[in-house]
C-alpha positions as CSV (number, residue, x, y, z in Angstrom):
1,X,106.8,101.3,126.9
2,X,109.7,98.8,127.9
3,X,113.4,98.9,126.8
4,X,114.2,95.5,127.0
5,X,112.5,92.0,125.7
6,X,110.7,89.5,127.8
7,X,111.3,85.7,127.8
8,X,107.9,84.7,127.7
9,X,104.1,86.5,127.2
10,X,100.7,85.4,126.7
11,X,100.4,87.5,123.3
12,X,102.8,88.4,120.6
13,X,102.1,91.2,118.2
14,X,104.1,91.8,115.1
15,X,102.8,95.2,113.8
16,X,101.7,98.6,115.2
17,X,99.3,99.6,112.7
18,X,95.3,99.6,113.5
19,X,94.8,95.8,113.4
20,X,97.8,95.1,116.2
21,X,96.3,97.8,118.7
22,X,93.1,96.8,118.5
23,X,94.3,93.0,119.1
24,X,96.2,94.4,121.6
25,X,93.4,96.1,123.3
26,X,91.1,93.0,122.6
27,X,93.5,91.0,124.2
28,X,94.5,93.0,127.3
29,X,90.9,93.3,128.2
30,X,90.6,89.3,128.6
31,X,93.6,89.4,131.0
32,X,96.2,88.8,128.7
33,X,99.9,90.1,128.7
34,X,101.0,91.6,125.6
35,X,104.0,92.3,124.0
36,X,103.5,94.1,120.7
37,X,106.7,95.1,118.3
38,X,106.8,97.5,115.4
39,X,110.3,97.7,113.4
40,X,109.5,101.8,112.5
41,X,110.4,104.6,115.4
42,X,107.0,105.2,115.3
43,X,103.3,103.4,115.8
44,X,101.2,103.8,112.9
45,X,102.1,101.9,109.5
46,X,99.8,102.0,106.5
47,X,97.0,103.3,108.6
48,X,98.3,106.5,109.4
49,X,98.8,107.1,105.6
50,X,95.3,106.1,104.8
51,X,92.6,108.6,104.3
52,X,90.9,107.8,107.6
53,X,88.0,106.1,105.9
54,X,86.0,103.4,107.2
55,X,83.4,101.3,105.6
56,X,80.2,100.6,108.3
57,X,76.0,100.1,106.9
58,X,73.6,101.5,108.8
59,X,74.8,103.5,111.4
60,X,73.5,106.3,113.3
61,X,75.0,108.7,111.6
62,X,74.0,107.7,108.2
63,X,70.1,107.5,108.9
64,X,70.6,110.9,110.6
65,X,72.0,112.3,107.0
66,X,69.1,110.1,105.5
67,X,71.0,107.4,103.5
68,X,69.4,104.5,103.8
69,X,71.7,101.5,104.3
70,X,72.1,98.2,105.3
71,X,74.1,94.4,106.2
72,X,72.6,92.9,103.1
73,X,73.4,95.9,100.9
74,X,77.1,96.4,102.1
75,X,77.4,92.6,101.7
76,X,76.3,92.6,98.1
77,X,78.4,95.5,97.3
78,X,81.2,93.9,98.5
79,X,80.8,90.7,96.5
80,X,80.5,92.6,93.6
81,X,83.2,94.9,93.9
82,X,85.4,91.7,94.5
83,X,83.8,90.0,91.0
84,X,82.5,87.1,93.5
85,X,86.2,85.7,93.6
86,X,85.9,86.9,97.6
87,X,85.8,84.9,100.3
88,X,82.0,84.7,101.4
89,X,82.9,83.9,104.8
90,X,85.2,86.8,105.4
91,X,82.9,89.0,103.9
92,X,80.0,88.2,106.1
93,X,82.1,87.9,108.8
94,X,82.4,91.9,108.3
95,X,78.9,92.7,107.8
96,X,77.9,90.5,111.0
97,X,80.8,92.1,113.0
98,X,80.8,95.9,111.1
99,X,78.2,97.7,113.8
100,X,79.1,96.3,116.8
101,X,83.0,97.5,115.8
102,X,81.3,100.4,114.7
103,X,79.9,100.8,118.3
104,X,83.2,99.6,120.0
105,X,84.7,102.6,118.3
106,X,82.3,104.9,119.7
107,X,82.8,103.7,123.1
108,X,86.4,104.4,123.1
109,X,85.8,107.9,122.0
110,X,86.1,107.6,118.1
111,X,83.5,109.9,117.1
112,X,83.5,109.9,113.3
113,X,82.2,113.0,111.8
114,X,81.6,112.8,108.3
115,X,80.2,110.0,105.7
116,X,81.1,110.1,101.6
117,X,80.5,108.1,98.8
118,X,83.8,106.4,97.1
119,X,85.0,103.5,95.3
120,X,82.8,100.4,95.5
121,X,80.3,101.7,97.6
122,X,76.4,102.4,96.3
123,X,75.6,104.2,99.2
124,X,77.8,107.5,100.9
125,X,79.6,104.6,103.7
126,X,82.7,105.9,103.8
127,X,83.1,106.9,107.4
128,X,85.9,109.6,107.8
129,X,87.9,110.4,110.7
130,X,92.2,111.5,111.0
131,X,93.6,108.1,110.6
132,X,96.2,109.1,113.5
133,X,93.6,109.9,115.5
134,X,92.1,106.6,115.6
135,X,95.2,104.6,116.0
136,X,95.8,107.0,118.9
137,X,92.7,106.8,120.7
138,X,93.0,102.9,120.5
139,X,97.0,102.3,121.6
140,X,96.3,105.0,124.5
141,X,93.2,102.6,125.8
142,X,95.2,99.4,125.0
143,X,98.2,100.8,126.7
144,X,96.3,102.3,130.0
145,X,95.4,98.5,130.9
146,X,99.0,97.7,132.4
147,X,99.0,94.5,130.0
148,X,99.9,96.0,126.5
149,X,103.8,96.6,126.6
150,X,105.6,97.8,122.7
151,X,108.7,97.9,121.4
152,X,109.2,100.5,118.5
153,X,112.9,99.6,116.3
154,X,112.1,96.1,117.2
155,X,111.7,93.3,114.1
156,X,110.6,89.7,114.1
157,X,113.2,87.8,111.8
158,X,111.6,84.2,112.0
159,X,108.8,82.6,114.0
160,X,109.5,79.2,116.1
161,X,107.8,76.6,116.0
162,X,106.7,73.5,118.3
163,X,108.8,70.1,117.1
164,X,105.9,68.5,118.3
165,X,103.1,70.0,116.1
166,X,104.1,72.6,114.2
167,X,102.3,75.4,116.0
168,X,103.9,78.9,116.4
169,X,105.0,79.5,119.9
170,X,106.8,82.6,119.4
171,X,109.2,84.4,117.6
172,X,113.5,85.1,116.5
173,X,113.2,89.2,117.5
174,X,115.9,91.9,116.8
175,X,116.4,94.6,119.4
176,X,118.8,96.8,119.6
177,X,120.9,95.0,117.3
178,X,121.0,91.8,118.8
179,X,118.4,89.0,118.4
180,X,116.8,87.0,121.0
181,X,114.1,84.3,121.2
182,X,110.6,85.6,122.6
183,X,107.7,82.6,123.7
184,X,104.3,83.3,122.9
185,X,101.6,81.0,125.4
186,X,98.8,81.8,123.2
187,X,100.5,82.2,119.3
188,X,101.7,84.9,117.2
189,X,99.7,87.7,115.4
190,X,101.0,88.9,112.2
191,X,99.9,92.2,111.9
192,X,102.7,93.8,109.2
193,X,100.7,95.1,106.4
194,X,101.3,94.2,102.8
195,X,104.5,94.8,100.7
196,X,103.5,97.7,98.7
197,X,107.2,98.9,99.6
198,X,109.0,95.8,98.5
199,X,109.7,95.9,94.7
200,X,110.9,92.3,94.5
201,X,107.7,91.3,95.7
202,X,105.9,93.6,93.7
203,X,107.9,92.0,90.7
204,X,107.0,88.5,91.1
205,X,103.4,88.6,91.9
206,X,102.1,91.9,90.1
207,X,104.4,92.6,87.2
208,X,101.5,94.4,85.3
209,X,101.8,97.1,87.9
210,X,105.4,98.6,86.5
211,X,103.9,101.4,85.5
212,X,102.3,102.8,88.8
213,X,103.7,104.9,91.2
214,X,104.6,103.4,94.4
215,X,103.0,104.3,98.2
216,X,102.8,102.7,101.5
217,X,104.1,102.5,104.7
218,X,107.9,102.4,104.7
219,X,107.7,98.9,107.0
220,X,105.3,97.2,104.0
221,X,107.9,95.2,102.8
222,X,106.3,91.8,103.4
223,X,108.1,90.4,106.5
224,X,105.2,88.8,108.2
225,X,104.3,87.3,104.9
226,X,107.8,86.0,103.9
227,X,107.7,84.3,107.9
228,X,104.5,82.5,107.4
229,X,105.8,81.3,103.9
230,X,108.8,79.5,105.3
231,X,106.7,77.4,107.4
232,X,104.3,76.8,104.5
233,X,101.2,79.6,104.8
234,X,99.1,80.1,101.8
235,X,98.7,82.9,100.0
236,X,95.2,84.3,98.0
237,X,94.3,87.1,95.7
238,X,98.0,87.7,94.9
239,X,96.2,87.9,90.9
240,X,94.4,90.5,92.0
241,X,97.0,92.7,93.0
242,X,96.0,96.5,90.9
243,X,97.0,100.1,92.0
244,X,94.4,102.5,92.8
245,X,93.8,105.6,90.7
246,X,93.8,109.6,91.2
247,X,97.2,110.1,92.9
248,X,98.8,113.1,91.7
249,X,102.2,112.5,89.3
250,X,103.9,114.7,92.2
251,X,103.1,112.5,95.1
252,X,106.0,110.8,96.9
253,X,106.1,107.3,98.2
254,X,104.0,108.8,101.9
255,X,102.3,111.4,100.3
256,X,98.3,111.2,100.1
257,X,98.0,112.5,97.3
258,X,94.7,111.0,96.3
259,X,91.7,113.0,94.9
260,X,88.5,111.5,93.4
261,X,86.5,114.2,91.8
262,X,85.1,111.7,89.3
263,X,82.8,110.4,92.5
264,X,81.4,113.5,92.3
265,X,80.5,113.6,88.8
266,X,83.9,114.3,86.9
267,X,85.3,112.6,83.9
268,X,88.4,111.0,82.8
269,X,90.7,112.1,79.9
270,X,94.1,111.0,78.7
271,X,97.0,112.5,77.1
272,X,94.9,112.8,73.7
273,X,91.7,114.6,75.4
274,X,89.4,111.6,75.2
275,X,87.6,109.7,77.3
276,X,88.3,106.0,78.4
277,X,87.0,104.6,80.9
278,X,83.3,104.3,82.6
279,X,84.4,106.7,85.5
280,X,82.3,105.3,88.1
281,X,84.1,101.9,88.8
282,X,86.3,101.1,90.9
283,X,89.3,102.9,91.6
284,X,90.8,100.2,91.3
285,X,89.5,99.3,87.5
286,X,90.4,102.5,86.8
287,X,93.7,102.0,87.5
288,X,94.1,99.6,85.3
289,X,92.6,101.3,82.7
290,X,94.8,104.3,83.2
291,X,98.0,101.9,82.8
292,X,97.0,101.2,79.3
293,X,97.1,104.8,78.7
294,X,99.8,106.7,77.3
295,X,102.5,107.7,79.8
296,X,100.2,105.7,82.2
297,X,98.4,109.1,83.2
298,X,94.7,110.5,83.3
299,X,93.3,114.2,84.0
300,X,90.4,114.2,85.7
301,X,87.7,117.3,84.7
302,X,85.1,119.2,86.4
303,X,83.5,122.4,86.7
304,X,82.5,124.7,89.6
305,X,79.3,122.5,90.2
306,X,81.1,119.3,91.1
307,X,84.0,121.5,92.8
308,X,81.4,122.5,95.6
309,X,80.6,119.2,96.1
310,X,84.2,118.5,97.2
311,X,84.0,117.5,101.9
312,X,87.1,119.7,103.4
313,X,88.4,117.8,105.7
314,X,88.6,114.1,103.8
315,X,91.3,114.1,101.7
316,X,90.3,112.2,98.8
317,X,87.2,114.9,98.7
318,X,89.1,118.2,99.8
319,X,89.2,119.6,96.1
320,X,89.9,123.0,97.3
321,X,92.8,121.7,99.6
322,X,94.5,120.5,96.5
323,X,93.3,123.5,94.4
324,X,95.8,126.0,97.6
325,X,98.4,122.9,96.9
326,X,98.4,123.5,93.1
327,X,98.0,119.9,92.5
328,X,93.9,121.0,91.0
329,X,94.5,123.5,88.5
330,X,91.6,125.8,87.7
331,X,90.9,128.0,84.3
332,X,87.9,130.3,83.3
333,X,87.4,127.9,80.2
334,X,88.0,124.3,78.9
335,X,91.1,125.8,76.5
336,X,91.8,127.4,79.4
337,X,92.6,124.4,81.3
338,X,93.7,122.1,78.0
339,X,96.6,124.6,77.9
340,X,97.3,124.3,81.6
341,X,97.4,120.4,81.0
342,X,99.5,120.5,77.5
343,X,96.6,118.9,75.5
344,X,94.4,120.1,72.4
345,X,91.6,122.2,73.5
346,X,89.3,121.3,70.7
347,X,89.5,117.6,71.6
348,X,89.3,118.3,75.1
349,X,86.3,120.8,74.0
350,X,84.6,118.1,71.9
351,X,84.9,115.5,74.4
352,X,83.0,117.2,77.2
353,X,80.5,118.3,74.8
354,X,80.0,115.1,73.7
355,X,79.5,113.5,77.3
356,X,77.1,116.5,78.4
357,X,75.0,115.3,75.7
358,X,75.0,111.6,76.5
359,X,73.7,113.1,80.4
360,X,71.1,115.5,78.7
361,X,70.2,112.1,77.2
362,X,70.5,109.7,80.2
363,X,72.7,107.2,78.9
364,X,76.6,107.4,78.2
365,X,76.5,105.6,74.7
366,X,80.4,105.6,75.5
367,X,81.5,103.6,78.1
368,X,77.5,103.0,79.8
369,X,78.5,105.1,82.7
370,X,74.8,105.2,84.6
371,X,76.3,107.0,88.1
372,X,78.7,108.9,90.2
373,X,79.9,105.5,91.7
374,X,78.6,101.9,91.7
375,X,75.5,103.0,90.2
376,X,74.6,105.8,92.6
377,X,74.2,109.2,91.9
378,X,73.0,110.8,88.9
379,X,75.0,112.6,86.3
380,X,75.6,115.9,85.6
381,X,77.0,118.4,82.7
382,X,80.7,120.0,82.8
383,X,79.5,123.1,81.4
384,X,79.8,125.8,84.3
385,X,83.0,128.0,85.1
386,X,85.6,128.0,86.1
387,X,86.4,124.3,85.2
388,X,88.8,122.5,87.1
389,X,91.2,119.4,86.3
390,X,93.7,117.0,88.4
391,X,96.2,115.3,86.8
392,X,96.0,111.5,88.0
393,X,98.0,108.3,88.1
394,X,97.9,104.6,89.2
395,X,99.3,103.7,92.5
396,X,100.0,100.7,94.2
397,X,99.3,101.9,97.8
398,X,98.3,98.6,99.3
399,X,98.3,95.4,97.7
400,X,95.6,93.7,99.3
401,X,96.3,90.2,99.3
402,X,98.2,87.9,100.9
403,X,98.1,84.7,104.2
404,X,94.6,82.7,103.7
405,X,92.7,82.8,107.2
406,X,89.8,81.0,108.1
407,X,86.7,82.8,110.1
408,X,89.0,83.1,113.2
409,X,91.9,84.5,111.4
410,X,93.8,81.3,111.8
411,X,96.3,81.0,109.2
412,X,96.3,78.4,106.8
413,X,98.7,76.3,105.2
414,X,99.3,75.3,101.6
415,X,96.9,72.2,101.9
416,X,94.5,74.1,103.9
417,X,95.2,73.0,106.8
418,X,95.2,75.5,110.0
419,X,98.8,76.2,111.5
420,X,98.2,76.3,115.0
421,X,98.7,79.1,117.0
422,X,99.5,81.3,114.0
423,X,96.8,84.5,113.5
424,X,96.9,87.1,110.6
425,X,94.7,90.4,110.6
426,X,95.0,93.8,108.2
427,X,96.7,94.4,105.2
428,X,98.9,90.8,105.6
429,X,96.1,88.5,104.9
430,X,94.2,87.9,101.2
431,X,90.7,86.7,100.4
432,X,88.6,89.4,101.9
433,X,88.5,92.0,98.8
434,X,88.7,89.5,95.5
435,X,89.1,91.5,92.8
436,X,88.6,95.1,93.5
437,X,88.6,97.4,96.7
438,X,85.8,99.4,98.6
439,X,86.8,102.1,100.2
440,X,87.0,102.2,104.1
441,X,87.3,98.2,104.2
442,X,91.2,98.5,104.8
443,X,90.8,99.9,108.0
444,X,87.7,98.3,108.9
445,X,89.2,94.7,108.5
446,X,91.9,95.9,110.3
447,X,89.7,96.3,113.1
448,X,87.4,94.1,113.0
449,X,89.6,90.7,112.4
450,X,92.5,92.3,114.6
451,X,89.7,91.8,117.4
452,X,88.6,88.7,116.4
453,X,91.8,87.2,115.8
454,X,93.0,88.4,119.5
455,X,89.5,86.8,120.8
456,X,90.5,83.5,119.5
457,X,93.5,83.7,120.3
458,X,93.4,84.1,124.1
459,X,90.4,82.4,124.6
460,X,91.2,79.0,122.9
C-alpha cells in the first residue's frame, strides 16, 4: 500500500473488485507498474457481496461429480439465457477463455469446492467458493509482485485525454481531499461495477424496476460509466436492465439475502396462493414476473424433500441457514404455513394439489414448467412434512449493462469506433448477458476480461 499518488504509471486501475485485481495481477506479471484506486475503505465491491459463484463447463471437478458438460453447451445456454440479443463475440470469448481461467484460479490456490445448478444454467455449473476468499487470494498474489501499489478512499473524478487523438492517458484523482492529475503509459481500466446504488440512474434507464428492492455495493454508483460517457462511450443492454428474484423482504441494501429453493423443485405463489410463473426460468424473468404481482412479492414453497436438497455452505442453497435466520419458515402442514404467511390455506392447499398432479402427469398444463431449471431436472410433488416457504422479492443487485467493448475490452464510442487507450472489464461494461443472467458469469467475466483487458493493454 502507498499513502501518496504517483505522477506517472504504466497501468491505471479504477476499481478493487475481482476484475481490477486480476488486471492487476495480469498486468504486474508482464512487468508492468500498477497503480490501482478503490474510493471504499475497503477492497472488494460487488464481488464480495456476491454468492461466490462462478460459471466454468467441463471442469475437473464436474466430471468427477459426473455432470457431463461442455464449451458448446455453456455457449448455447448462454445465448439463450440472453434471448440471442448478446454479443456472440463476448460470449465465445468466455467459453474459449472459461477453463484456462478456471485453471489460472487453481494455480493461485482457489480451490473451489462445490458445484450447483441455478439460474440459466442446464447443467449444476455454478462453481462456489467465499467470494472474499477469492478476491483475497488474488490481491495477495497481485500485491507480492512489488508492481501492484492501491489506494483505498481514493476516486477518479474525470479521465484525460490526449489533444492529439483522443486516447485516455490517465486520470483527475481525489486523495485525501485534494485532487491531482495521474498519467497512465499504457491507458485506463475502468473497473467500477455497475450503478445498482445510484437511483438516478436507475431512474432513467430502468424505470420498470421501482418496485424492487435495492442491493449492491455501496461504490456502484456508476462513476466509471458517467467518465467514459463524457468523452462519448457507448452504452448496451441498458433495456435489459431486471432485478433478480428470491431476496428476502427483510434484506438490507448489503445483505445476501437470496435463496432459490424453486431450483430445487419449489413453486412460486403470490399474495392470493396461486401460481404465476413457470418457476424454472430465469431469476431474472422471474423477477419480472414477481413485479406484476401484488405488493411486488412471491412465497416460494417446498417440503422436507426439496429442503434436503438445500448445499450448506452456498448461500443461495443453504435452506437450513435461512430456516436458524427465520427468514424460511417451517409448519407441519400447508395451513400450517398459509397462516405463517397471512394467506388462505384452501387456495394455498388447492394450488399445490393441483401442481402435484400436473408432475404425476409430466406436464405442468399451467405455465409448461418441464424442469428444476433451464430444462434440467425432473419434478417432483410438495406433499411431504414439514413444508417449508420463503417469502421472496425482486432485487436489482447488479444491473448488468453498461460501456460497449470489443473482444479486447477496448471501449467503444458512440459510432463504434475504439477510444484508444480506454479498457472496461466486470460489472461496468454491457453486451455480454442480453437479456437475462446465468449465474456465476458476474464473477467469471470479471475475471476473465479483467485479464484480457490488462493483456491488451500492456502488450499493445
Amino acid at each position: 500500500m502507498i499513502d501518496s499518488l504517483p505522477n506517472e504509471v504504466d497501468f491505471l486501475i479504477v476499481g478493487g473488485g475481482l476484475a481490477g485485481y486480476c488486471a492487476a495481477l495480469e498486468a504486474s506479471n508482464f512487468g508492468a507498474t500498477v497503480l490501482l484506486i478503490e474510493k471504499q475503505d475497503k477492497i472488494g465491491g460487488a464481488t464480495v457481496l456476491s454468492g461466490g459463484s462462478f460459471a466454468f463447463a467441463g471442469t475437473p471437478l464436474q466430471i468427477k461429480l459426473g455432470i457431463n458438460d461442455s464449451n458448446e453447451l455453456l455457449f448455447q445456454d448462454l445465448l439463450r439465457v440472453g434471448a440471442y440479443e448478446n454479443d456472440q463475440t463476448l460470449v465465445r470469448l468466455y467459453v474459449d477463455r472459461q477453463m484456462e481461467t478456471f485453471n489460472w484460479f487453481e494455480k493461485l490456490g482457489v480451490t473451489f469446492a462445490n458445484v450447483f445448478l441455478a439460474s440459466g444454467q442446464s447443467v449444476p455449473r455454478g462453481h462456489s467458493l467465499n467470494a472474499q476468499k477469492v478476491l483475497d487470494i488474488v490481491a495477495m498474489h497481485a500485491n507480492s509482485t512489488g508492481r501492484v501499489r492501491t489506494l483505498l478512499n481514493t476516486s477518479a473524478r474525470r479521465l484525460i485525454t490526449s489533444e492529439t487523438n483522443g486516447a485516455v492517458i490517465g486520470a483527475l484523482i481525489e486523495h485525501e481531499g485534494k485532487l491531482q492529475k495521474v498519467f497512465s503509459k499504457k491507458g485506463v481500466l475502468l473497473a467500477t461495477g455497475g450503478f445498482s446504488r445510484n437511483e438516478a440512474l436507475l431512474n432513467l434507464f430502468a424505470p420498470g424496476q421501482v418496485g424492487a428492492q435495492r442491493m449492491g455495493s455501496p461504490g456502484n454508483t456508476g462513476e466509471g460509466l458517467l467518465m467514459a460517457w463524457q468523452i462519448g462511450a457507448a452504452f448496451c443492454d441498458v433495456a435489459h436492465i431486471k432485478g433478480t428474484f428470491g431476496n428476502h423482504p427483510s434484506a438490507g441494501p448489503e445483505d445476501h439475502f437470496l435463496l432459490f429453493p424453486m431450483y430445487a423443485g419449489g413453486i412460486i405463489v403470490n399474495s392470493g396462493a396461486k401460481r404465476f410463473v413457470d418457476e424454472s426460468l430465469s431469476y431474472k424473468l422471474l423477477g419480472e414476473a414477481c413485479l406484476k404481482q401484488p405488493d411486488h412479492i412471491g412465497y416460494q414453497i417446498f417440503d422436507q424433500s426439496i429442503f434436503k436438497k438445500g448445499q450448506p455452505g452456498i448461500p443461495s442453497m443453504d435452506f437450513n441457514a435461512d430456516l436458524r435466520a427465520g427468514r424460511v419458515v417451517k409448519a407441519l402442514t400447508l395451513k400450517g404455513i398459509a397462516d405463517l404467511l397471512g394467506l388462505d390455506s384452501a387456495k394455498l392447499e388447492r394450488t399445490v394439489l393441483e401442481y402435484n398432479e400436473f408432475v404425476a402427469k409430466g406436464h405442468d398444463e399451467a405455465f409448461g414448467r418441464d424442469g428444476l431449471c433451464n430444462h434440467y431436472g425432473s419434478l417432483v410433488k410438495i406433499e411431504t412434512s414439514p413444508f417449508y416457504a420463503y417469502a421472496s422479492r425482486s432485487v436489482v443487485l447488479a444491473t448488468y449493462c453498461g460501456l460497449t467493448v470489443d473482444m479486447n475490452m477496448r471501449v467503444k464510442d458512440v459510432y463504434g469506433a475504439v477510444i484508444p487507450k480506454l479498457f472496461a472489464a466486470g460489472g461496468v461494461i454491457g453486451g455480454f448477458h442480453g437479456q437475462g443472467y446465468m449465474t456465476g458469469t458476474a464473477n467469471g467475466k470479471a475475471s476473465i476480461f479483467g485479464r484480457i483487458a490488462a493483456q491488451v493493454a500492456v502488450l499493445e
